[in-house]
KEVEXRO-112601 format. One record per atom (N, C-alpha, C): x, y, z; atom name; residue number from 1. Coordinates in steps of 0.001 Angstrom, whole numbers, plus 524288, in hexadecimal, padded with zeros to 5 digits. Example, Ala and Ser with C-alpha at 12.3 -4.5 7.8 and 13.67 -1.06 7.14 Angstrom:
(r (83386 7E9C6 81E78) N 1)
(r (8300C 7EE6C 81E78) CA 1)
(r (83390 7F31C 81E78) C 1)
(r (83232 7F736 81BA8) N 2)
(r (83566 7FBDC 81BE4) CA 2)
(r (83264 8001E 81EBE) C 2)
//
This chain:
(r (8A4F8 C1808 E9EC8) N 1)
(r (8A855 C138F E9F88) CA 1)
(r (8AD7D C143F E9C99) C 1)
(r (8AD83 C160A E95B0) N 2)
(r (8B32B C1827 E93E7) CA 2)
(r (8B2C7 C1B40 E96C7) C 2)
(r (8B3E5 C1EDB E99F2) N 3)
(r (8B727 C230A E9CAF) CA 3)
(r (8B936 C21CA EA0E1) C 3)
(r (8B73B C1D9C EA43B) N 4)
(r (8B8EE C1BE9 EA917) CA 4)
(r (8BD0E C18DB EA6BB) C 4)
(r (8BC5C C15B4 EA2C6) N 5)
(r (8C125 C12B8 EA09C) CA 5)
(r (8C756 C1580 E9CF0) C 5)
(r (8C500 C1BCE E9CD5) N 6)
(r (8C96E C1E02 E9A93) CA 6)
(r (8CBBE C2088 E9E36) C 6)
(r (8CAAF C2336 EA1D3) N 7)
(r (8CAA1 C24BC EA72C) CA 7)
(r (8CF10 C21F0 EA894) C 7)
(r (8CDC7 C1B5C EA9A8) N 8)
(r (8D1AC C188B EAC91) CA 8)
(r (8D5A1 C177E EA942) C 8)
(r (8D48C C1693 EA32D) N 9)
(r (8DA1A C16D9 E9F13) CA 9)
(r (8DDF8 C1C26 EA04A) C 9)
(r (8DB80 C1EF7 E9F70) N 10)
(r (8DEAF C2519 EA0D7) CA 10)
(r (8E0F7 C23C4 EA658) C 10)
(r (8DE18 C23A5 EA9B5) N 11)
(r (8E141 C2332 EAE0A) CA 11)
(r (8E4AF C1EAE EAEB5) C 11)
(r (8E4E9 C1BC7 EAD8E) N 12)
(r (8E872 C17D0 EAD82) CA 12)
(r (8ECBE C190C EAAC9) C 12)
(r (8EB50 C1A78 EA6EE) N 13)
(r (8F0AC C1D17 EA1FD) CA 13)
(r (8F3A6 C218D EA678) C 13)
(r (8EFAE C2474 EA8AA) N 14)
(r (8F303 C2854 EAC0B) CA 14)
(r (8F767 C2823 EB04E) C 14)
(r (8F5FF C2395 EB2F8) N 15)
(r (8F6EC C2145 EB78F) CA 15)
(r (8FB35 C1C11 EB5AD) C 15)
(r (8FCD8 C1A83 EB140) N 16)
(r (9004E C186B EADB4) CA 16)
(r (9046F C1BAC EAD07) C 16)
(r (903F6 C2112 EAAA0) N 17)
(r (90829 C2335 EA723) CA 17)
(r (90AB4 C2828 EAD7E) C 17)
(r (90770 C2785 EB146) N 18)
(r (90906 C29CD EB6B2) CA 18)
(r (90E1A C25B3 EB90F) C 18)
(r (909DC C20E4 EB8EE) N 19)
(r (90E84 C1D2F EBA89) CA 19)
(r (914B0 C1C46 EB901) C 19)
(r (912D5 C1B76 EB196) N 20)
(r (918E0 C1BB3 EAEAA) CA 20)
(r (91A73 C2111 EB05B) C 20)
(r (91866 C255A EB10A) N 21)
(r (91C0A C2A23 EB193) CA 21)
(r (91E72 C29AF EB7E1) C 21)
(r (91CBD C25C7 EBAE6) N 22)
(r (91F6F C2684 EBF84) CA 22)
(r (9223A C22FF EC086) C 22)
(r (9228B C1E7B EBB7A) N 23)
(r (925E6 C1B22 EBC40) CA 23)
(r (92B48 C1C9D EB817) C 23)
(r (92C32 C1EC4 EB3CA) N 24)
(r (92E6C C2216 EB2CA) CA 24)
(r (9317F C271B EB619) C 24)
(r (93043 C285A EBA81) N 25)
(r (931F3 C2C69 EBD5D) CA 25)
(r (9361A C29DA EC18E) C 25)
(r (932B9 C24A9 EC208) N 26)
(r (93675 C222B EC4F5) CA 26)
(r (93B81 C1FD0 EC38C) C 26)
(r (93ADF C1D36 EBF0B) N 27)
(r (93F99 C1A33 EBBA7) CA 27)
(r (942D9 C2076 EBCFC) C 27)
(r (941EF C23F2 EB984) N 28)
(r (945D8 C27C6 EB8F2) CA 28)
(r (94879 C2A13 EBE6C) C 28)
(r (945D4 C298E EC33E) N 29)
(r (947CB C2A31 EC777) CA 29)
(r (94C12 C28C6 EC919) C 29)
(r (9498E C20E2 EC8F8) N 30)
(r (94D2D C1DB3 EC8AC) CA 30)
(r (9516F C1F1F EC6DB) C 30)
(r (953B9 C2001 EC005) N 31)
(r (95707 C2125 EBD89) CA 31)
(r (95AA5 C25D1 EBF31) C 31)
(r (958F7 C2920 EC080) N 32)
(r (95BCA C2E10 EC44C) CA 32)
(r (95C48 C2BA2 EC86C) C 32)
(r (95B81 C2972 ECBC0) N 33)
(r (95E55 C27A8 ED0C5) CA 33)
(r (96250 C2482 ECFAB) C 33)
(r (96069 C1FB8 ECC0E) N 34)
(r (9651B C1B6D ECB70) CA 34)
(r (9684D C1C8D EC94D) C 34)
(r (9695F C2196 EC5D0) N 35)
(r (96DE0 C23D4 EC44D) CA 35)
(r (9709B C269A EC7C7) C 35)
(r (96EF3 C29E8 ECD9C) N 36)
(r (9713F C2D10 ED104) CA 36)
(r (972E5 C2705 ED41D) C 36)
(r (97114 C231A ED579) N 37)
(r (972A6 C1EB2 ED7C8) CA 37)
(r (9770E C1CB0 ED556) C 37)
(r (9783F C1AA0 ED124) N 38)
(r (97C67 C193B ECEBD) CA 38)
(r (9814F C1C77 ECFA1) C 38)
(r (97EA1 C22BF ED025) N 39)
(r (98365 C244C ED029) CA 39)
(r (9872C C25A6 ED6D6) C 39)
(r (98336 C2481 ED9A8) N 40)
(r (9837F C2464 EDDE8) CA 40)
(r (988AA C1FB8 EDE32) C 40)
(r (98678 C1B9D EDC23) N 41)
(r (98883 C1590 EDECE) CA 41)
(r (98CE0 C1602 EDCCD) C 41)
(r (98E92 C1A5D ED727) N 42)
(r (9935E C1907 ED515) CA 42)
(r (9970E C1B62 ED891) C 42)
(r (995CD C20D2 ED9A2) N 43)
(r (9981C C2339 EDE1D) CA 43)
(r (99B0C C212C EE14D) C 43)
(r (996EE C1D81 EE66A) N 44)
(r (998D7 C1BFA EE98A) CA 44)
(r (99B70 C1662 EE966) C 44)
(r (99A6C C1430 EE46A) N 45)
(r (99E68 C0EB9 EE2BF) CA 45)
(r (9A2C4 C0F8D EE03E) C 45)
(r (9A4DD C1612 EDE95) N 46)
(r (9AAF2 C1890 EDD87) CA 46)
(r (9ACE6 C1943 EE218) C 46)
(r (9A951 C1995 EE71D) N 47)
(r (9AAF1 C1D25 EEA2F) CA 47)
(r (9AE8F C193A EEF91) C 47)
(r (9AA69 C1328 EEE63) N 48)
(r (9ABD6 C0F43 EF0D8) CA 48)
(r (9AF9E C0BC4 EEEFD) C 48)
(r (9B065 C0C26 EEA29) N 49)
(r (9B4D4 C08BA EE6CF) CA 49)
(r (9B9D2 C0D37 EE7DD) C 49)
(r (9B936 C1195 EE7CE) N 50)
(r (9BF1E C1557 EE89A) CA 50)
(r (9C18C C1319 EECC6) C 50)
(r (9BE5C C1291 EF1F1) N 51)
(r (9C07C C1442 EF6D3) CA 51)
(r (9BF5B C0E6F EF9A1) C 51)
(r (9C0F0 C0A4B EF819) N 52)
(r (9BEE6 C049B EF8EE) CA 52)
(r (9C2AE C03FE EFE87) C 52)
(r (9C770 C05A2 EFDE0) N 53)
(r (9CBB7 C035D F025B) CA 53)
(r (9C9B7 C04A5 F07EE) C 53)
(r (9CB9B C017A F0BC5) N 54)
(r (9C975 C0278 F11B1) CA 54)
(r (9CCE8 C03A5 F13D7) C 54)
(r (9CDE9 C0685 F1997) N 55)
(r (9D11A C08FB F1C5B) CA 55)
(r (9D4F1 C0428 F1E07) C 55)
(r (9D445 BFE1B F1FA6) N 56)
(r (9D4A9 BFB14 F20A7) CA 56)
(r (9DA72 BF8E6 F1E2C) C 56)
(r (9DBB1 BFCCD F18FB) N 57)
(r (9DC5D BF7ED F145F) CA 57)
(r (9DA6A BF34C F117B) C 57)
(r (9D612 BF325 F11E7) N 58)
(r (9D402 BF03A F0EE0) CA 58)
(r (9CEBF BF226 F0AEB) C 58)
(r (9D04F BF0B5 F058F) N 59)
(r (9CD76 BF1D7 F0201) CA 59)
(r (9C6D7 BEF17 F01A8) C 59)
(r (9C300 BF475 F0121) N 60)
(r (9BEFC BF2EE F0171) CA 60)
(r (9BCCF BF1C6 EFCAF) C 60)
(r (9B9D9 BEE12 EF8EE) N 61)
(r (9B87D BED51 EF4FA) CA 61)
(r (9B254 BEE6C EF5D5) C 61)
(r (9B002 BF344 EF54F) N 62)
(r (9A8E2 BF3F2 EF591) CA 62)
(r (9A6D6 BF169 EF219) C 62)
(r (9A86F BEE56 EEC2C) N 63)
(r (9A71D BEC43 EE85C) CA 63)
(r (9A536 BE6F4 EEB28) C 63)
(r (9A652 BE46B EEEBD) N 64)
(r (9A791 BDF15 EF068) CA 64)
(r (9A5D3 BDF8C EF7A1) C 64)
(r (9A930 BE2BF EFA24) N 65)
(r (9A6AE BE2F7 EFF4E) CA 65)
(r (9A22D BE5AE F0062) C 65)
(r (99D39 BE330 F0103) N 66)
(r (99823 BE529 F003C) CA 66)
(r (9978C BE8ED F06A6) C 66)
(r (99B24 BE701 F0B3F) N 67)
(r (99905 BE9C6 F0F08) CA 67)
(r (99D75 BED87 F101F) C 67)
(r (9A03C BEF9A F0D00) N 68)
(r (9A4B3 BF28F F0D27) CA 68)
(r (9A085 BF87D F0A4C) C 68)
(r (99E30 BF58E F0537) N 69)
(r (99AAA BF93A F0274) CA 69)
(r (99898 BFA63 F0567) C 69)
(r (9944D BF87C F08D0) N 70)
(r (9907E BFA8B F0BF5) CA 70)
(r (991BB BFD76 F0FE8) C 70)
(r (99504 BFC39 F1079) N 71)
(r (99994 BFF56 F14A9) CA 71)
(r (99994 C04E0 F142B) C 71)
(r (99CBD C063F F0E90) N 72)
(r (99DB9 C0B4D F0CA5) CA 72)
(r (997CB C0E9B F0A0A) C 72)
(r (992DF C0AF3 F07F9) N 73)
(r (99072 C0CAB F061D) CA 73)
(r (98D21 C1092 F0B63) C 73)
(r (98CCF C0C71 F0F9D) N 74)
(r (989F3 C0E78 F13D4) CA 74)
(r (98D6E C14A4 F160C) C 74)
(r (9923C C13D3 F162D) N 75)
(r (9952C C17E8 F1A09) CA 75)
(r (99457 C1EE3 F17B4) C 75)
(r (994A2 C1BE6 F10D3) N 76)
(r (99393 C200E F0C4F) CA 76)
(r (98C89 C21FA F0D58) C 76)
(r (989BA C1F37 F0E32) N 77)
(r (98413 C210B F0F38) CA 77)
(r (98378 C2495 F1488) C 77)
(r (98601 C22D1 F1984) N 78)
(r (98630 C2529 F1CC5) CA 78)
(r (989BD C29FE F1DA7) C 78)
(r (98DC3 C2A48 F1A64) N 79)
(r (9915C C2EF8 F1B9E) CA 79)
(r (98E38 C3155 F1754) C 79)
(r (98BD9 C30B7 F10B9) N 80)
(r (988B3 C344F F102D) CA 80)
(r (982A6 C369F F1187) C 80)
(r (98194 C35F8 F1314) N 81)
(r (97B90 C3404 F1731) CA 81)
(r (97A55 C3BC7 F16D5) C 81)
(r (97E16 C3DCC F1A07) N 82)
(r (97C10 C437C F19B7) CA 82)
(r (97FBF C47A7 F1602) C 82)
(r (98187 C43B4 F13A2) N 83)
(r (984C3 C4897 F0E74) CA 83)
(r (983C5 C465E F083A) C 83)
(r (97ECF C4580 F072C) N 84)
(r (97E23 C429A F02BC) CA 84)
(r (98261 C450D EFDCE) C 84)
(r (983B4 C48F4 EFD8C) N 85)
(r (985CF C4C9B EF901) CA 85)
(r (98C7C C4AF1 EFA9D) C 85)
(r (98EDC C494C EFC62) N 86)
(r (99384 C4852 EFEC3) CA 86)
(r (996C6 C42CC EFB1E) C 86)
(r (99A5F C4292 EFA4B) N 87)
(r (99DB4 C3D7A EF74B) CA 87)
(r (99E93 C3B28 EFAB0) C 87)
(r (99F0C C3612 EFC63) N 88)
(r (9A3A4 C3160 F0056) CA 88)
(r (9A536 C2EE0 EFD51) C 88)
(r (9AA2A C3045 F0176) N 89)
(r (9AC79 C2B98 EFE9E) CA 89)
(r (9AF6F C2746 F0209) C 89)
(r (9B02E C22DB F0197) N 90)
(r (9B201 C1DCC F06CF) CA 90)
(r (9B65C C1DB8 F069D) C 90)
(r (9B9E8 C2070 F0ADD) N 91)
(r (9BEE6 C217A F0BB5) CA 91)
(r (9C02C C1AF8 F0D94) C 91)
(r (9BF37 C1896 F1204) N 92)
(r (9C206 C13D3 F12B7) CA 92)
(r (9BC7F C1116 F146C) C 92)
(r (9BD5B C0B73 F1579) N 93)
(r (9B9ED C07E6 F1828) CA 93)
(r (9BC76 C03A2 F1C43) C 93)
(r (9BA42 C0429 F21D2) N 94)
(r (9BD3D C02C6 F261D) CA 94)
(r (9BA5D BFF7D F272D) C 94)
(r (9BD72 BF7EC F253F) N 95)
(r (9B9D8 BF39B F27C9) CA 95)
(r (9BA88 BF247 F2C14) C 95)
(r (9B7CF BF289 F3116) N 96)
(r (9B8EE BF059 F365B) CA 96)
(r (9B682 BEC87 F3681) C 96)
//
């Protein structure tokens, strides 16, 4: 009867310090991505504040026009779609 009961202590302890080690693996994952993410977003929020003006003459504010952003964020996903390694950058924005 103690052995069946140390048995399941041990294993429990085992199946504990498995868990923290895979929850640990994850945090740190986390932490390496959300640092390549940040640097991503800074990128493309220099890249959208440079080049704000529209062909139109009229100045685009992405800080404030939410579908102007979505605009450029989408055109930037699709023109890089098959050149992930490539820079864009948003020459003008044409509101019709």
């Amino acid at each position: 009867m103690i052995e069946a009961f140390q048995l399941t202590v041990v294993a429990m302890v085992v199946v504990f310090l498995a868990l923290v080690g895979i929850m640990f693996m994850m945090e740190l994952t986390h932490i390496l991505i959300s640092r390549t993410v940040k640097t991503t977003k800074a990128e493309v929020q220099t890249t959208s504040a440079s080049s704000s003006t529209a062909s139109v003459g009229q100045t685009v504010d992405f800080g404030k026009d939410e579908l102007a952003r979505v605009a450029a964020l989408t055109a930037l996903s699709q023109a890089s779609e098959d050149h992930s390694d490539r820079h864009f950058v948003i020459d003008s924005i044409i509101k019709k």
